[in-house]
C-alpha positions as CSV (number, residue, x, y, z in Angstrom):
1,X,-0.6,-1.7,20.5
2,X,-4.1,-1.1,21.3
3,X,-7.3,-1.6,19.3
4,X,-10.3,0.5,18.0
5,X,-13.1,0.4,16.3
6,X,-14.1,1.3,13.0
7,X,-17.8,1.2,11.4
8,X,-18.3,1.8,8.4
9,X,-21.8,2.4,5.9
10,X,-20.9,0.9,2.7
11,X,-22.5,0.4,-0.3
12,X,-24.3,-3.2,-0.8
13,X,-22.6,-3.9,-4.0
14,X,-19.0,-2.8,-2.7
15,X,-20.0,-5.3,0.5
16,X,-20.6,-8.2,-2.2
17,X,-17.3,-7.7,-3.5
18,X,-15.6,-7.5,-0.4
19,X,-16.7,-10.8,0.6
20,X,-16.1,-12.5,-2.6
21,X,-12.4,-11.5,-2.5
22,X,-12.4,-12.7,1.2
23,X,-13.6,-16.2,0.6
24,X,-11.3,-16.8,-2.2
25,X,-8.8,-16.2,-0.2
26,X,-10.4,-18.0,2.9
27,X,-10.6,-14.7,5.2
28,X,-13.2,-12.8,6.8
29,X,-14.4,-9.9,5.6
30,X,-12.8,-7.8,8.3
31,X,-9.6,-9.1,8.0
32,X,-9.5,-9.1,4.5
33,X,-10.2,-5.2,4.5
34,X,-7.9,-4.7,7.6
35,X,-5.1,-6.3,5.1
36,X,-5.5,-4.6,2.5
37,X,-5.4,-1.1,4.5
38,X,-2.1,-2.1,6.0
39,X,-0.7,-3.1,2.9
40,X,-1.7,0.1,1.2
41,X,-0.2,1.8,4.1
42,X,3.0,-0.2,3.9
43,X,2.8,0.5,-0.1
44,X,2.5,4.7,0.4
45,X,5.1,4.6,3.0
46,X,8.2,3.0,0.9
47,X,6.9,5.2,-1.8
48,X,7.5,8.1,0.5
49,X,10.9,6.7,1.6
50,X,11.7,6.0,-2.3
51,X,11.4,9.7,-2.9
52,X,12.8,10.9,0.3
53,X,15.8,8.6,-0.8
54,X,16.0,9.8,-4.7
55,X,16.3,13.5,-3.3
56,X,19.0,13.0,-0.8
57,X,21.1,10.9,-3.8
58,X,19.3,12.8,-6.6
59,X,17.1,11.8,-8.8
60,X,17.0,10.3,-12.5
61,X,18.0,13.4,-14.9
62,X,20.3,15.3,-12.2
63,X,23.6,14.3,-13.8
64,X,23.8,11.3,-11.6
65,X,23.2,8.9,-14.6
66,X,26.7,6.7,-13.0
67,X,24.6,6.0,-10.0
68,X,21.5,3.3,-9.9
69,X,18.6,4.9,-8.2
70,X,17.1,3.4,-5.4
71,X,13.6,2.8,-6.9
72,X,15.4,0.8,-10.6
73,X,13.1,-2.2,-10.7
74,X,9.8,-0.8,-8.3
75,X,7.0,-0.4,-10.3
């Protein structure tokens, strides 16, 4: 897997933030923004396979009330 870069113009405030979160949890702010993009993408994709998953088993209200859906217990 190859690399690229990214530059972003941020707002100063936003920057502030960024690297308080980071130091608390000992990080740079790079990686700490790089983490929190993956998990967000990791996040939206077992959504997508949550609701993929509900519409091949159906989903709560189709008359499958015997069957636990895949998503019981995801918030």
């Amino acid at each position: 897997m190859g690399t690229s870069v990214l530059s972003l113009r941020i707002d100063r405030d936003l920057l502030e933030r960024l690297r308080h979160q980071a130091a608390r949890r000992g990080m740079s702010v790079q990686d700490y923004v790089v983490r929190t993009l993956i998990r967000d993408d990791f996040d939206q994709r077992f959504q997508t396979a949550v609701e993929e998953t509900e519409r091949f088993y159906g989903s709560p209200g189709s008359g499958d009330e015997d069957q636990v859906r895949p998503s019981a217990g995801i918030r």
